[in-house]
Residue, then its C-alpha position, 0 to 999 in steps of 0.5 A: x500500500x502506498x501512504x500519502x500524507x499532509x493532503x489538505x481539503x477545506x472544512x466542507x469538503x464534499x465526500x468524492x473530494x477526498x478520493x480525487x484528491x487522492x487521485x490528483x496527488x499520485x497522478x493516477x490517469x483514472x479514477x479507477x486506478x484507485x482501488x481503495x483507500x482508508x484514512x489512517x489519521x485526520x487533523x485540522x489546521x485552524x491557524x486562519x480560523x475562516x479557512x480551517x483546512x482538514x489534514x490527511x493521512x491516508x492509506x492507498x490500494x492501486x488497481x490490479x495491473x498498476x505497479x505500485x513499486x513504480x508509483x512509489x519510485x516515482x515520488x522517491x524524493x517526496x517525504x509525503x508519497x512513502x510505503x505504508x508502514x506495518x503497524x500490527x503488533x507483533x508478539x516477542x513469543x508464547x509461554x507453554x499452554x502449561x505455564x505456571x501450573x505446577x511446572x516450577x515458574x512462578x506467574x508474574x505479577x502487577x501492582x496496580x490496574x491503572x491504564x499501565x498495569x491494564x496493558x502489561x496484564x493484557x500483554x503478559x496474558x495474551x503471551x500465555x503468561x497468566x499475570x496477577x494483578x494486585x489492584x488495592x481498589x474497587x471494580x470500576x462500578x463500584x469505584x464509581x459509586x464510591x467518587x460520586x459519594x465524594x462528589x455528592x455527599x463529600x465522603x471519601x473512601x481513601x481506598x476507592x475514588x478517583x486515584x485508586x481503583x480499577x482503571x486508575x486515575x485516566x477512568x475519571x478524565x477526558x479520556x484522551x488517547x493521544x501522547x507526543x511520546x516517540x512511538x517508532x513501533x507504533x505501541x500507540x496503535x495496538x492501545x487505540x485497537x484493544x479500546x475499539x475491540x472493546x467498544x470505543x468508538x472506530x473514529x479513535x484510530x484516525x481522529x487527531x485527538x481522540x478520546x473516550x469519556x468516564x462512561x464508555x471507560x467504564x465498560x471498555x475496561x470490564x471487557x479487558x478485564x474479562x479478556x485477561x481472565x479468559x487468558x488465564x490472569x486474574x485480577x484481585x480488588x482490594x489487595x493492598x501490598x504493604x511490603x516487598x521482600x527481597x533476597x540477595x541472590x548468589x551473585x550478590x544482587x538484590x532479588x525480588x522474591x514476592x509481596x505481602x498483603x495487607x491481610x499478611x498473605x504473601x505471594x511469591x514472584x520472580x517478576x513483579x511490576x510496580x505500576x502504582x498511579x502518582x499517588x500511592x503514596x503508602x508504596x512509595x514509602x514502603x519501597x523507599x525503607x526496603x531500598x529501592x533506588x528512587x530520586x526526587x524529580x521535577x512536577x508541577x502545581x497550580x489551579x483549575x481554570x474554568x471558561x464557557x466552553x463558547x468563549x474558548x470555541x469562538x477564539x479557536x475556530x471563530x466563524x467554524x465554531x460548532x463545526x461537528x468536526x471540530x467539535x468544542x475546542x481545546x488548547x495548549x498554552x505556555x508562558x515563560x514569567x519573569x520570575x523564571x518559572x514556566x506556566x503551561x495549561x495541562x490536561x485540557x478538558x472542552x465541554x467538562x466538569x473539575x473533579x474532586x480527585x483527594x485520596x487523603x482525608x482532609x485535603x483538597x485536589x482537583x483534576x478535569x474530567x469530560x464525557x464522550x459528548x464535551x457537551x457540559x458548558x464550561x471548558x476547563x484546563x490546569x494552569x501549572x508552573x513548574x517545580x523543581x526537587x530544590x524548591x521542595x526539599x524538607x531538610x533546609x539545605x541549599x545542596x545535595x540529594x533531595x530526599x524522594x519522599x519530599x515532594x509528597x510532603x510538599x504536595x500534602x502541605x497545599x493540599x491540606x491548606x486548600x482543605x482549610x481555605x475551602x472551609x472544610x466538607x472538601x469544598x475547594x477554595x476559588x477566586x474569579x481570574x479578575x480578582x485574582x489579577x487585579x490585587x494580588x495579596x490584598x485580601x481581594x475576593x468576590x462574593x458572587x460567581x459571574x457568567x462562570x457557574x464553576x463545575x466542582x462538586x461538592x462545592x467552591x468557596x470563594x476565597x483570597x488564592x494569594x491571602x499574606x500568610x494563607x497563601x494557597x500554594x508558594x507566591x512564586x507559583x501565584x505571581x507567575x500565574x498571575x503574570x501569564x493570564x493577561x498574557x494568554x489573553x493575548x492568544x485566547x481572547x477572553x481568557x482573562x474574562x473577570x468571571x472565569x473561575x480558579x479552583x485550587x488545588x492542582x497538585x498531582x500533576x505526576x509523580x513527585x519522584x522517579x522510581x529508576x530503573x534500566x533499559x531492561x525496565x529493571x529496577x537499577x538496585x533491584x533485579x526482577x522488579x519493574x517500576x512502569x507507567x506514571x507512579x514510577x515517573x515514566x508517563x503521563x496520560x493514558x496513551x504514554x502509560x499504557x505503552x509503557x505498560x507493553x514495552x514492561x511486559x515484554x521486557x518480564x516476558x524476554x527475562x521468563x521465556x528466556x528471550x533475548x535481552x536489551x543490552x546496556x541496563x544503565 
């Protein structure tokens, strides 16, 4: 097949355009020449906002008689005009029809059942290697009903809610199924494929930006589920791991050798994949007194800013606005402030809601969240500014390591100050982005919400963010958000609207800490031991966890079937 890319159309194009389009760019004499064709990606380029144009990736079969090969020789020095690629998964080999049953080898397992631990159980027990995954929540239905108790009668079950639980923190978010991860075995295919098999939605394998929303997750993941115990897995709820025990082998290594539960079972294992989530906090703890090497590393906090989700759709799209193929609108924004920090917006949600997402008592965090349909009126997005271990450091000096743990305890201290500022019952503290610009640190606050109802349940008090003495995060975040408002502004109009709303906190952004660990996915100090996916510091999203998830169980399954290895474990 012949891959042709950049093949731009307008907006409105009609249905035959695209195929004589297709027909224009090879040259081809005929219209049937062209066999057939598939788009293999769509995107819009909407820079002049009267004339947005379509982007086409697609995929071409000539008719029978017509040499492609000469085709293709043709446009040899056309970046555009190439073979198309294979991109199927291929699987590294299978394990024994008997793996694991009384043959000597101990099943793999996999803490946590997040997008990351959802792949690497799905690929282990696609290869025949049975996996056991250890989840310390709930099923996805009954998490559920657990975070709407949160949301809707502000009690919060520490072990089931938006962090912890079949599907991992992505089940409640956009759903977005897109990363700019480097993907040359195209990994990123094979997620968007086993989403479709499992009832997404067809468009995600071409649209630019696809995503899924809460409620389709919610089914997706039963029927993977299902599928990985149809292969011989199983998957334990409610099974916290409060310790890891490891041996030091004959070589002098450290060795894992299995887990134990909350309940004090142990379980045996060879291979364990630690795919955590940001905020097991508990875990890391335990990890950091067993040993495992693990460094601070940079993240990001700040606030939830919310817009009417029209504002944002008439500055990106202006005339289109609405288009049903644009769909509501998102955008990415960064701002460099004078005070050397970087404020960028993170995780995007068009037509969302904000989301209660603590998993402590007493602490307030905040996350965005949409359905499939991003019909809700708000638009809201994460304004965040970039920390470094030096600026969360808990033991006073000015050099050296910076413990791993700190950053958790950075993160508690806001979260706890946003609780206090809300004024308990989990209600997050806000402030209009015009009062909040206009005096910073002088007790400024509305009494009333403008045209901005703000979406966060169970509710938003009204507060001064920058109060002297109450501050709601350190002033070096607040004056740079401040500063990089007015200059979003600059390219979305309305941005700094005096009625858009901020609500704090944001504060798990990623994982404060990196859990390190080889080109072999091996822990540096560790043998057997797998740090993967986000908790672990090696993603950020659904698309980046779940390969990353792939790349770890084929790296368990190169250590058990005895397969070549990857050099160079540094």
């Amino acid at each position: 097949m012949i891959r042709i890319t950049e093949l731009r159309l307008p907006l409105n194009h009609a249905e035959p355009a695209l195929r004589a389009a297709i027909v224009a760019r090879l040259g081809l004499a005929r219209d049937t020449d062209l066999a057939a064709f598939s788009v293999f990606k769509r995107a819009y380029d909407a820079r002049k906002k009267t004339a947005i144009l379509l982007i086409y990736t697609v995929d071409c079969t000539l008719a029978e008689g017509l040499d492609e090969a000469a085709t293709l020789a043709r446009f040899a020095a056309d970046p555009h005009v190439k073979v198309s690629p294979d991109t199927g998964y291929h699987f590294l080999g299978h394990a024994p029809v008997d793996f694991g049953s009384g043959d000597g080898r101990l099943r793999p397992l996999v803490i946590g059942f997040g997008p990351c631990g959802l792949f690497a159980a799905l690929i282990l027990a696609q290869m025949g290697l049975r996996p056991i995954v250890l989840e310390r929540g709930k099923v996805v239905r009954e998490r559920t009903q657990d975070t709407w108790g949160l949301w809707r009668r502000q009690q919060l079950e520490p072990e089931s809610n938006v962090q912890f639980g079949e599907g991992g923190a992505g089940t409640f978010s956009d759903g977005k199924l897109w990363s700019q991860i480097s993907d040359p075995r195209h990994l990123t295919r094979k997620v968007l494929t086993e989403f479709v098999k499992a009832g997404a939605p067809d468009e995600i394998l071409y649209v630019s930006k696809p995503h899924i929303g809460t409620f389709r997750l919610v089914s997706m993941i039963e029927k993977m589920r299902a599928e990985i115990e149809a292969l011989g897995g199983e998957i334990r709820f409610r099974q916290r791991v409060t310790d890891l025990q490891v041996e030091t082998a004959a070589d002098g290594a450290r060795q894992v050798r299995g887990v134990t539960l909350e309940s004090g079972e142990q379980i045996r294992a060879d291979h364990v994949v630690l795919a955590l989530g940001h905020s097991a906090r508990d875990t890391f703890t335990m990890l950091h007194g067993r040993g495992v090497a693990m460094e601070a590393k940079p993240f990001s906090v700040g606030f939830r800013i919310e817009h009417p989700q029209g504002v944002i759709d008439r500055a990106r799209f202006g005339p289109n606005a609405g288009h049903p193929i644009l769909g509501a609108a998102d955008y990415k924004l960064v701002h460099h402030a004078g005070n050397g920090r970087s404020v960028y917006s993170f995780c995007m949600c068009p037509g969302g809601t904000v989301v209660a997402a603590t998993s402590e008592p007493l602490r307030v965090v905040t996350n965005g969240m949409s359905q499939y349909s991003r019909n809700e009126r708000n638009a809201n997005a994460g304004i965040v500014v970039g920390i470094n271990p030096q600026d969360y450091r808990q033991d006073g000096r000015s050099d050296g390591p910076v413990s791993p743990l700190d950053g958790m305890a950075f993160q508690r201290h806001w979260e706890s100050r946003a609780y206090e500022l809300g004024g308990g019952g989990y209600i997050a503290p806000g402030q209009l982005v015009g009062d909040f610009i206009a005096n910073p640190r002088k007790g400024r606050r509305g009494q009333d919400f403008g045209d901005v109802m703000p979406s966060y349940k169970p509710g938003v008090n009204l507060t001064d963010l920058s109060e002297p003495g109450r501050e709601s995060l350190p002033t070096y975040v607040l004056d740079a958000i401040r500063e990089a408002l007015p200059a979003f502004e600059r390219q979305i109009h309305g941005f700094s609207m005096h009625d858009a709303v901020l609500t704090g906190v944001e504060t798990r952004t990623s994982s404060p800490l990196r859990i390190n660990r080889g080109r072999d996915h091996q822990s540096l100090n560790t043998r057997g031991l797998y740090p993967a996916g986000e908790g672990a510091g090696y993603a950020g999203g659904i698309m980046s966890a779940g390969v990353d998830g792939i790349e770890v169980a084929e790296s368990v399954a190169r250590s058990i079937l005895g397969l070549a290895t990857l050099p160079d474990r540094r």
